[in-house]
PDB file of N, CA, C and O in Angstrom:
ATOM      1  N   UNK A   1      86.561  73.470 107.389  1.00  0.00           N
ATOM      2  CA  UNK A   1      87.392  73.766 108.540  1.00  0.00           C
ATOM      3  C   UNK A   1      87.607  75.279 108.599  1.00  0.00           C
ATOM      4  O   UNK A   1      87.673  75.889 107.532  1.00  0.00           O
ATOM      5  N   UNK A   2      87.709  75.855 109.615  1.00  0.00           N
ATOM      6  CA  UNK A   2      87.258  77.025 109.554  1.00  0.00           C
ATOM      7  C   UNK A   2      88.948  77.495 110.706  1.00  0.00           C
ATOM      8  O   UNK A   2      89.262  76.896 111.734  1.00  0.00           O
ATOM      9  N   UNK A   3      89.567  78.449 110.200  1.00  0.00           N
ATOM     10  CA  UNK A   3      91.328  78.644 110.649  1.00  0.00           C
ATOM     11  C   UNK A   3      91.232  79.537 111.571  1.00  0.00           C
ATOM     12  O   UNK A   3      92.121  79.600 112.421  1.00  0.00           O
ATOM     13  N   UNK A   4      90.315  80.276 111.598  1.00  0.00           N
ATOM     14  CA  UNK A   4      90.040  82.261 112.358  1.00  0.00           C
ATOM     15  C   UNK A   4      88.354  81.895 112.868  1.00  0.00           C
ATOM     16  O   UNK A   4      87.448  81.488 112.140  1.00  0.00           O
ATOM     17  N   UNK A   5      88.290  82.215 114.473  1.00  0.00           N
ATOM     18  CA  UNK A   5      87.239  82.781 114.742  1.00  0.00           C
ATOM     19  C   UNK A   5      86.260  83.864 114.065  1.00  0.00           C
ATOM     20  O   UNK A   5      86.659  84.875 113.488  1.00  0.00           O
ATOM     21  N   UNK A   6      85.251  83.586 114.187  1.00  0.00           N
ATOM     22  CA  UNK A   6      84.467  85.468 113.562  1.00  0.00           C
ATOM     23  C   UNK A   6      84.457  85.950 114.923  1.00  0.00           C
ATOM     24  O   UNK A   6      84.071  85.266 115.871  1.00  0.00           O
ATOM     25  N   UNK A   7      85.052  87.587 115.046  1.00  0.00           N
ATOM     26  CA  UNK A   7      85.297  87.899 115.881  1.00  0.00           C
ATOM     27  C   UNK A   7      84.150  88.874 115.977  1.00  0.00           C
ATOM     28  O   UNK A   7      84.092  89.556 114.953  1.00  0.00           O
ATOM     29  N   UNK A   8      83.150  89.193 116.926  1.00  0.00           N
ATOM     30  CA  UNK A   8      81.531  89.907 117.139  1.00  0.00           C
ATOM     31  C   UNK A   8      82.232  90.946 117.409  1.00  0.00           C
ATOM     32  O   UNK A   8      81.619  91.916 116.964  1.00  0.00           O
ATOM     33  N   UNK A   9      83.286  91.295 117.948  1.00  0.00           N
ATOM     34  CA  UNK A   9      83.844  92.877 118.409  1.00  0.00           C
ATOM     35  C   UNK A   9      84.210  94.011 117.170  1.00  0.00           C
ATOM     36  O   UNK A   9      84.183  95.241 117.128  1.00  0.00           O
ATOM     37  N   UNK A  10      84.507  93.111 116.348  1.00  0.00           N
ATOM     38  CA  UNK A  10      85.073  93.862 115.032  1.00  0.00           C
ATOM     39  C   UNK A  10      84.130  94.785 114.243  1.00  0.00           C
ATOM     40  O   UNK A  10      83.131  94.455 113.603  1.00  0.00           O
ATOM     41  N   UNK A  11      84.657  96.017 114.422  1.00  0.00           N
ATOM     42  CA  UNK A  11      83.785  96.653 113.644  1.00  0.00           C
ATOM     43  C   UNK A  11      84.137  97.036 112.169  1.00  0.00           C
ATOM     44  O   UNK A  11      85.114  97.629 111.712  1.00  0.00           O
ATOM     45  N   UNK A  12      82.941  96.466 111.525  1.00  0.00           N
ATOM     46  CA  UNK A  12      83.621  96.313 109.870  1.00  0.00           C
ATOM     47  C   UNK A  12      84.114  97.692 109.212  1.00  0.00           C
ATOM     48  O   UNK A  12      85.200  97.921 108.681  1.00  0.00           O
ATOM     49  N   UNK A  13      82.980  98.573 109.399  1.00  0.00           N
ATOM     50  CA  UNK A  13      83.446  99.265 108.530  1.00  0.00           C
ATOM     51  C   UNK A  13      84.671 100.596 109.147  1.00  0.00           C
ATOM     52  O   UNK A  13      84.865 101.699 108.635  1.00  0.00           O
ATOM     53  N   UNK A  14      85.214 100.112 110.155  1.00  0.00           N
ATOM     54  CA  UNK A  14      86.503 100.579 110.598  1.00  0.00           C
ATOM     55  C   UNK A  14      87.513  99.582 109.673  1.00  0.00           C
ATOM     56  O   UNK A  14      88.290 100.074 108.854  1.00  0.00           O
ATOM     57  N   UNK A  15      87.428  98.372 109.862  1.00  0.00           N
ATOM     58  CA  UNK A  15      88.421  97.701 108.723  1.00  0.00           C
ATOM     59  C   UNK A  15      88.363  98.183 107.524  1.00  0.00           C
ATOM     60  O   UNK A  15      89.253  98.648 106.812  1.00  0.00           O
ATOM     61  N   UNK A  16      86.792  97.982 107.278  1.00  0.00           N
ATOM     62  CA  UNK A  16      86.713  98.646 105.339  1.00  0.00           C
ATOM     63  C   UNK A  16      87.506  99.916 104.775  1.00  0.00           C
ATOM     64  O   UNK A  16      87.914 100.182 103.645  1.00  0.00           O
ATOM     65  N   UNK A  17      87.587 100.806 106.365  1.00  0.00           N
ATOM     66  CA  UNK A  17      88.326 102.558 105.905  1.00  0.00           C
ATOM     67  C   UNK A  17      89.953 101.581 105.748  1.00  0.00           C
ATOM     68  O   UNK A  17      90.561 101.518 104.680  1.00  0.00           O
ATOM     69  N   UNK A  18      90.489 100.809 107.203  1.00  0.00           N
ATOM     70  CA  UNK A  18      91.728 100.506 106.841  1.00  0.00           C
ATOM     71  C   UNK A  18      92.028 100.066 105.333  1.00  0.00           C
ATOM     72  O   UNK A  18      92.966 100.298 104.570  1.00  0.00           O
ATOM     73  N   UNK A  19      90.839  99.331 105.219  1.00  0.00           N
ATOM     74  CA  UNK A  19      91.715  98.520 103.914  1.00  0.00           C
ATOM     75  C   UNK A  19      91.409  99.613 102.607  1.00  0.00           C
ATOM     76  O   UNK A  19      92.031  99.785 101.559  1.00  0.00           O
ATOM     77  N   UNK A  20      90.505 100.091 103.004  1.00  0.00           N
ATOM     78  CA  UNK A  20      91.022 101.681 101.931  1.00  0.00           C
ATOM     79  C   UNK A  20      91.852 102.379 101.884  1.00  0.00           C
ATOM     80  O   UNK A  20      92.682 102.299 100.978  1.00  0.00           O
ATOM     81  N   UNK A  21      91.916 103.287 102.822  1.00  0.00           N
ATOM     82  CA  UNK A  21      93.402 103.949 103.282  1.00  0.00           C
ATOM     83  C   UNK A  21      94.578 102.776 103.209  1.00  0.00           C
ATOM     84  O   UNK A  21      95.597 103.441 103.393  1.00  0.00           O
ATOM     85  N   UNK A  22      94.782 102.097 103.126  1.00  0.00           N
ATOM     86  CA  UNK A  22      96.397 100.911 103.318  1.00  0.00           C
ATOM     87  C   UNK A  22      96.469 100.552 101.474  1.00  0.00           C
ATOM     88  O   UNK A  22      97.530 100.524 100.851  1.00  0.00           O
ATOM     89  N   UNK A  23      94.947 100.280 100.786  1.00  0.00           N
ATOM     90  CA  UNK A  23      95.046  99.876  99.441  1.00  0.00           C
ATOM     91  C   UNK A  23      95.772 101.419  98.362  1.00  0.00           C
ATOM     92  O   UNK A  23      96.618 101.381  97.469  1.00  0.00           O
ATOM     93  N   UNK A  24      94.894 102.803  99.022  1.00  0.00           N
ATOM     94  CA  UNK A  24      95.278 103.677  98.262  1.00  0.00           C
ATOM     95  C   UNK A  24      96.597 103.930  98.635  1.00  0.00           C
ATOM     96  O   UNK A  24      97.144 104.778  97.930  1.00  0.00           O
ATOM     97  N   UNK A  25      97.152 103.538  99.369  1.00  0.00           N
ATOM     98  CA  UNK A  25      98.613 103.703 100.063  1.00  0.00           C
ATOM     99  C   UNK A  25      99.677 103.202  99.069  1.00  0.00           C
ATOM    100  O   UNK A  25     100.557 103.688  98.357  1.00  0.00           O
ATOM    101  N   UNK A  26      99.113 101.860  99.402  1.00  0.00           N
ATOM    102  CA  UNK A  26     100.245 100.998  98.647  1.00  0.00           C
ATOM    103  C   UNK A  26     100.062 101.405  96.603  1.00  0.00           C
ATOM    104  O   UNK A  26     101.057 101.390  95.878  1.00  0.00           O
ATOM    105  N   UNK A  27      99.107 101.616  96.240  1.00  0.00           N
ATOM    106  CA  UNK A  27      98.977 102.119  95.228  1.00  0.00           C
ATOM    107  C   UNK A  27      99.594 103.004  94.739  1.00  0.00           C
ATOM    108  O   UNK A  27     100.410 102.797  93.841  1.00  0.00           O
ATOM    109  N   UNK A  28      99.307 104.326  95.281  1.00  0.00           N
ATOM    110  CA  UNK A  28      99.845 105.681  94.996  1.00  0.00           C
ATOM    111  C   UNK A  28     101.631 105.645  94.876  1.00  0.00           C
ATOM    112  O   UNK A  28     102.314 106.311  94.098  1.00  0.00           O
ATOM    113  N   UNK A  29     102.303 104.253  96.315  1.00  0.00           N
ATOM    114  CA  UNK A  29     103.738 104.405  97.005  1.00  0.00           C
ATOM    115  C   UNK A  29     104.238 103.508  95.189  1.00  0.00           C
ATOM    116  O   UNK A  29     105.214 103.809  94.503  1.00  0.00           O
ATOM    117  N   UNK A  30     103.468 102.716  94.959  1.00  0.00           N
ATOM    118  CA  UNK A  30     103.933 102.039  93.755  1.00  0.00           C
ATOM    119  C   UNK A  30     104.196 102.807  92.630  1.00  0.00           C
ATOM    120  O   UNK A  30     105.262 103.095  92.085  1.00  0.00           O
ATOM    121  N   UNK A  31     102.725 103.168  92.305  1.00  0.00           N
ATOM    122  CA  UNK A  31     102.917 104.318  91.157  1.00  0.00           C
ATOM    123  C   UNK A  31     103.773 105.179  91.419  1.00  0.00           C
ATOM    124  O   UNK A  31     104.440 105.015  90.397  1.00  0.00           O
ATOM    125  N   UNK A  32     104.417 106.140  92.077  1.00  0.00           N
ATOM    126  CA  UNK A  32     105.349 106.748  92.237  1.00  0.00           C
ATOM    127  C   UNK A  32     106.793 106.583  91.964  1.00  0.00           C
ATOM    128  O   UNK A  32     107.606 107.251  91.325  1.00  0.00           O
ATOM    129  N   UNK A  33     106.876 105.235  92.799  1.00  0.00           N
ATOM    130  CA  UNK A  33     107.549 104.472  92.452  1.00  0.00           C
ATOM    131  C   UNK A  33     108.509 104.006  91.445  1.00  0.00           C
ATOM    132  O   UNK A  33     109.729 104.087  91.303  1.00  0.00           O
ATOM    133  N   UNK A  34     107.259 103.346  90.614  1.00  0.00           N
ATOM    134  CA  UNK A  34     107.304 102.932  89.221  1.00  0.00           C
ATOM    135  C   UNK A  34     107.892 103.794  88.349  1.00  0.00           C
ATOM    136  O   UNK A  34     108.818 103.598  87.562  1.00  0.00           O
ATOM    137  N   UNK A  35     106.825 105.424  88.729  1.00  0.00           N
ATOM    138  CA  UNK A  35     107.546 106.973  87.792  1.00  0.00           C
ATOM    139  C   UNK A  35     108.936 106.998  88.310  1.00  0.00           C
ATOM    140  O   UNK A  35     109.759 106.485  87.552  1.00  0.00           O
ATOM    141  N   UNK A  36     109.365 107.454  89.375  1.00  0.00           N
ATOM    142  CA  UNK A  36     110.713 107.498  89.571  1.00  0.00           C
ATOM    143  C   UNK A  36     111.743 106.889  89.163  1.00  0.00           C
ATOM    144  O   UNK A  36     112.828 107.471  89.148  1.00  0.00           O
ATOM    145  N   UNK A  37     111.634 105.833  88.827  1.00  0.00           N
ATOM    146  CA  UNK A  37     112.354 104.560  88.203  1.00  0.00           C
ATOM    147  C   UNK A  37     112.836 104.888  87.278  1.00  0.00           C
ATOM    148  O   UNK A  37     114.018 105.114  87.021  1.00  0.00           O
ATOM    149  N   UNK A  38     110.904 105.010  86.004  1.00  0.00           N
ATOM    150  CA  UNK A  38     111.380 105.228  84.726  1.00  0.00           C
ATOM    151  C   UNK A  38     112.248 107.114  84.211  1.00  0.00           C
ATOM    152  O   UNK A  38     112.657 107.616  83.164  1.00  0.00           O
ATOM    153  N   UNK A  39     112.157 107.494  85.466  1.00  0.00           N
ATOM    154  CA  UNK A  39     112.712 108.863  84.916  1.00  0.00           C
ATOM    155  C   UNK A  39     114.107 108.669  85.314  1.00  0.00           C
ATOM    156  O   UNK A  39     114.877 108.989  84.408  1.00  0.00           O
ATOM    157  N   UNK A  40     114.827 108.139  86.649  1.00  0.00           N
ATOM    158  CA  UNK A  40     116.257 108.265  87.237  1.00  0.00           C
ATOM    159  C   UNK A  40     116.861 106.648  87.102  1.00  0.00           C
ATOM    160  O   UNK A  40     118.042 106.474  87.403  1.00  0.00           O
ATOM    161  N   UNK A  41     116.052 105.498  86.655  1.00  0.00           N
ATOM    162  CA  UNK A  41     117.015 104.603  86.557  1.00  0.00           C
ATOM    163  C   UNK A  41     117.265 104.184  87.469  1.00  0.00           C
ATOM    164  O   UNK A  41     118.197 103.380  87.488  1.00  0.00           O
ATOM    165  N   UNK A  42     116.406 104.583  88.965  1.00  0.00           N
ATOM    166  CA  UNK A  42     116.459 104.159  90.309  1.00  0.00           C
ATOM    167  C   UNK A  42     115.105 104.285  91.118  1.00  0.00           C
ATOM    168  O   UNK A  42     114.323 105.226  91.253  1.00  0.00           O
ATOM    169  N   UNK A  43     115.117 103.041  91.589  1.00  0.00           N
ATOM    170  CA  UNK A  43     113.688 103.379  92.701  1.00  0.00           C
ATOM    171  C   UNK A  43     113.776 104.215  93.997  1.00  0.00           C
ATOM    172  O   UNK A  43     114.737 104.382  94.749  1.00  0.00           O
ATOM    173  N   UNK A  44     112.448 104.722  94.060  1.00  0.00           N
ATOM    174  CA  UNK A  44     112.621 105.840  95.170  1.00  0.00           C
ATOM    175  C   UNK A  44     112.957 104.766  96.502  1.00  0.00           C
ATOM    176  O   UNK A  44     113.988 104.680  97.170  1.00  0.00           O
ATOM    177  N   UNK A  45     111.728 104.027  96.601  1.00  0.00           N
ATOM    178  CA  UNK A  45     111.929 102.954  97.648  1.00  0.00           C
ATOM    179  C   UNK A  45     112.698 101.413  97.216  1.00  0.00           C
ATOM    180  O   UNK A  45     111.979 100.537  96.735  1.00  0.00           O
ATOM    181  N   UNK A  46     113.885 101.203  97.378  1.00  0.00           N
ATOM    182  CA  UNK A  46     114.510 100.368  97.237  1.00  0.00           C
ATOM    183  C   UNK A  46     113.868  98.975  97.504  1.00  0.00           C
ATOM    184  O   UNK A  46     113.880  98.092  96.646  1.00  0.00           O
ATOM    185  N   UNK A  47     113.392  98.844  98.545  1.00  0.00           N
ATOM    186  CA  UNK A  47     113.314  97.763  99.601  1.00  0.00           C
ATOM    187  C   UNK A  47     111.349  97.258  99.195  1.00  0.00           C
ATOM    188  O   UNK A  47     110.645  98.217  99.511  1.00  0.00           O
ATOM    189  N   UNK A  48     110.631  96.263  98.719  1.00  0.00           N
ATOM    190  CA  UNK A  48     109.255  95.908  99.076  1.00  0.00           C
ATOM    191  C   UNK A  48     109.103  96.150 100.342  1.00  0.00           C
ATOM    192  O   UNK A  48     108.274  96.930 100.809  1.00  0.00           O
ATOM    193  N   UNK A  49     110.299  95.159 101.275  1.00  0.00           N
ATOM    194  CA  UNK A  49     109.762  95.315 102.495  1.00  0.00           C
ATOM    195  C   UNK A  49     109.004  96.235 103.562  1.00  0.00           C
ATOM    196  O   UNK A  49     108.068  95.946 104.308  1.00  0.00           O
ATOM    197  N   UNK A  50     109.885  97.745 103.354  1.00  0.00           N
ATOM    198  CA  UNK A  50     109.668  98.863 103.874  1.00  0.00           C
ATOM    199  C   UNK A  50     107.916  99.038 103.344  1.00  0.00           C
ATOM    200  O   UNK A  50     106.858  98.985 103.971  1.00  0.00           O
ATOM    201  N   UNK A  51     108.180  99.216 102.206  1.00  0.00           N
ATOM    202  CA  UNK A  51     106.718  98.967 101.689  1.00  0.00           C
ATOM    203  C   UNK A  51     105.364  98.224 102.231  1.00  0.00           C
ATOM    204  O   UNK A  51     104.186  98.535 102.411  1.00  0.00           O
ATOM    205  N   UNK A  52     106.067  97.241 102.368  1.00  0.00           N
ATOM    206  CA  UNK A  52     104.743  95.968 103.094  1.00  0.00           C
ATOM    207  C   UNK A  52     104.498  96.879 104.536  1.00  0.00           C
ATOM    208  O   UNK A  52     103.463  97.491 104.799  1.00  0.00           O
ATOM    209  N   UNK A  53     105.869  96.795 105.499  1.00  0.00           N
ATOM    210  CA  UNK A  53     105.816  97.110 106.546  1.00  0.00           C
ATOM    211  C   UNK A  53     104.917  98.415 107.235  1.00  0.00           C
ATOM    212  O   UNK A  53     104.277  98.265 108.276  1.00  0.00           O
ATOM    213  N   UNK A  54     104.967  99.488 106.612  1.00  0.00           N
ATOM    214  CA  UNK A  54     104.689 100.723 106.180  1.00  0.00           C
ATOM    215  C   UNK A  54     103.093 100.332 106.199  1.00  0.00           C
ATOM    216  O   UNK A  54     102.371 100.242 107.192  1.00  0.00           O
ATOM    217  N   UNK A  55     102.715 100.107 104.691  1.00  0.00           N
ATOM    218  CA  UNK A  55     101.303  99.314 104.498  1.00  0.00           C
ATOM    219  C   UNK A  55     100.630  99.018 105.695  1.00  0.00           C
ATOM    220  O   UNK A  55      99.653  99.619 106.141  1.00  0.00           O
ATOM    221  N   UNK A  56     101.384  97.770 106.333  1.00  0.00           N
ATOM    222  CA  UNK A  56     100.717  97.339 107.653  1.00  0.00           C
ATOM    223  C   UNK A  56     100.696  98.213 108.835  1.00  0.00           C
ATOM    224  O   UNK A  56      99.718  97.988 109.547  1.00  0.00           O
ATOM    225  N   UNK A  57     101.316  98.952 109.175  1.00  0.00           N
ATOM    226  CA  UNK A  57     101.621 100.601 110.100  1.00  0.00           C
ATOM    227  C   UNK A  57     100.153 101.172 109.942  1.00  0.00           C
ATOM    228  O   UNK A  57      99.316 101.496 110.784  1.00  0.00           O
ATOM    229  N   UNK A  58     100.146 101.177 108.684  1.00  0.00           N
ATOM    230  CA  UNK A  58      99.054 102.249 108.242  1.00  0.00           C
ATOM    231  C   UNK A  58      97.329 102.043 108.368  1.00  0.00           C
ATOM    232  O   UNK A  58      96.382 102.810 108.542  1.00  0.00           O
ATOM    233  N   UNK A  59      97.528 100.244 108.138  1.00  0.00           N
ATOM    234  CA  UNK A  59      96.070  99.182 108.066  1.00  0.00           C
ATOM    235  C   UNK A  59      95.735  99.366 109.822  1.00  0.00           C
ATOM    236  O   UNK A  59      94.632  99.695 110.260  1.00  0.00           O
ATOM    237  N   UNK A  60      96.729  99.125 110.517  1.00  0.00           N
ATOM    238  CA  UNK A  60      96.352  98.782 111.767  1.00  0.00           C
ATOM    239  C   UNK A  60      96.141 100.392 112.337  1.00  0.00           C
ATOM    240  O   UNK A  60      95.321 100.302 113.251  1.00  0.00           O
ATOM    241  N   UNK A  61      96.495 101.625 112.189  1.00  0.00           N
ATOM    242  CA  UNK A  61      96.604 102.920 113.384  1.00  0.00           C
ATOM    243  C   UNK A  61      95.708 103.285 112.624  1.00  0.00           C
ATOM    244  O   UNK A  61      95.163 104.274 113.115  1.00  0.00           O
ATOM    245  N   UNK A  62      95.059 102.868 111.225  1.00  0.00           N
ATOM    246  CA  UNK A  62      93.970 103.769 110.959  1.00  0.00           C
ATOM    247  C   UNK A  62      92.661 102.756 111.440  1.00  0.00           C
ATOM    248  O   UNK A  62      91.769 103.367 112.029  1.00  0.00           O
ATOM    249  N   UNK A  63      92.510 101.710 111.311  1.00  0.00           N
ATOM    250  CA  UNK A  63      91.879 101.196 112.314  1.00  0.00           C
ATOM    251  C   UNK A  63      91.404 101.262 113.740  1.00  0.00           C
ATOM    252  O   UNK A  63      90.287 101.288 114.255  1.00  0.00           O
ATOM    253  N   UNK A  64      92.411 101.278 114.116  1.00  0.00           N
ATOM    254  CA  UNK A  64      92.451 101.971 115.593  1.00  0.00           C
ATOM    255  C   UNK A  64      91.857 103.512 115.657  1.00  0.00           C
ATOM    256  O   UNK A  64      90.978 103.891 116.431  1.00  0.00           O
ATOM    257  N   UNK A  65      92.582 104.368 114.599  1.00  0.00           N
ATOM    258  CA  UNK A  65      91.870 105.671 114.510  1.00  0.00           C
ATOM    259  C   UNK A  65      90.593 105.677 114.459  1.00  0.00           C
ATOM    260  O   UNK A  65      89.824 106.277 115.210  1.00  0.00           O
ATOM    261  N   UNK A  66      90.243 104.731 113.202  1.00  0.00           N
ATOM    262  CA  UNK A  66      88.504 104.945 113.107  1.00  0.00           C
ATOM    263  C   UNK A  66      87.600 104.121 114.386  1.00  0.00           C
ATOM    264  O   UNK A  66      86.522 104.561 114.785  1.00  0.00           O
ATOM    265  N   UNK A  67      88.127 103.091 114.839  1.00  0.00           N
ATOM    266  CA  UNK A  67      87.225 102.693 116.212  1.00  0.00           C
ATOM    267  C   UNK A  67      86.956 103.537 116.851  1.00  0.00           C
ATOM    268  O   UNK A  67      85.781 103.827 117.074  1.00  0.00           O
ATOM    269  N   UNK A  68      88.361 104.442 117.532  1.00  0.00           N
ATOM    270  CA  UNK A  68      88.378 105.690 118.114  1.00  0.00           C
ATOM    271  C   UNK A  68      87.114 106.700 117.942  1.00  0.00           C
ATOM    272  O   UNK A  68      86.305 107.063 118.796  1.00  0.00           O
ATOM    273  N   UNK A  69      87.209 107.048 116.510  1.00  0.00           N
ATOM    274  CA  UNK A  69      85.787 108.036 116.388  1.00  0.00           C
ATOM    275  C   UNK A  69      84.486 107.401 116.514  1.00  0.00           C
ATOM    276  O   UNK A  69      83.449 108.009 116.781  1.00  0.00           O
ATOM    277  N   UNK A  70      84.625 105.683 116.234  1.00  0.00           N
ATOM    278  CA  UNK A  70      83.189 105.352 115.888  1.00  0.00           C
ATOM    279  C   UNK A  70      82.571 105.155 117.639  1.00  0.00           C
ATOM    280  O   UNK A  70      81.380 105.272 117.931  1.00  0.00           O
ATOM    281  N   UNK A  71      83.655 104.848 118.621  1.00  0.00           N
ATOM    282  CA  UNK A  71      82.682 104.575 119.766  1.00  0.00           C
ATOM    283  C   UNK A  71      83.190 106.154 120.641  1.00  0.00           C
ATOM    284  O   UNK A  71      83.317 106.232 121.862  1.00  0.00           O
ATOM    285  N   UNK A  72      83.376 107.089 119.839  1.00  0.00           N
ATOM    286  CA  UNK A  72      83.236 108.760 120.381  1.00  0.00           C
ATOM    287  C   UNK A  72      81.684 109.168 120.132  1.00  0.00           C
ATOM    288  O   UNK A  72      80.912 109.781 120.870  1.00  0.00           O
ATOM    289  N   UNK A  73      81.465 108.537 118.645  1.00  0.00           N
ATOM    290  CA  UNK A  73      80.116 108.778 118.289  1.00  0.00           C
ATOM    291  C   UNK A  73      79.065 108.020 119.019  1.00  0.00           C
ATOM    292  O   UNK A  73      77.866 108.284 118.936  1.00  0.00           O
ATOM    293  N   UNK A  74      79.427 107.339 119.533  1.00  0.00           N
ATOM    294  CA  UNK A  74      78.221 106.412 120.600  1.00  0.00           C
ATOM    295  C   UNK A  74      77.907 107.242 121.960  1.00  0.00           C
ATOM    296  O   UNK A  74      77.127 106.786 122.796  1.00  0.00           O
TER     297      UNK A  74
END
């Protein structure tokens, strides 16, 4: 059973940059994070949520960014 269409419009490797740019995101926001913690006994970012939210901000406008250049280049 199949939940999601394959969508022919999608251009992959505009997703592949999102999910690069959104993975090194959430990475770097953690590790930081994590340091801040262990030095002040407090997290910089309180909240996952902001985090997730943020993440997803970032997956979708850089997406959009890179379509942008890829059908400039056409």
């Amino acid at each position: 059973m199949m939940f999601f269409k394959k969508d022919e419009n999608m251009n992959k490797n505009s997703v592949n940059t999102a999910f690069q740019s959104t993975f090194i995101f959430w990475g770097v926001t953690l590790l930081i994070n994590a340091l801040f913690e262990m030095a002040n006994n407090k997290p910089l970012i309180s909240s996952s949520f902001v985090i997730l939210i943020v993440g997803l901000i970032i997956f979708y406008s850089t997406e959009q960014i890179a379509n942008y250049i890829h059908k400039r280049k056409e």
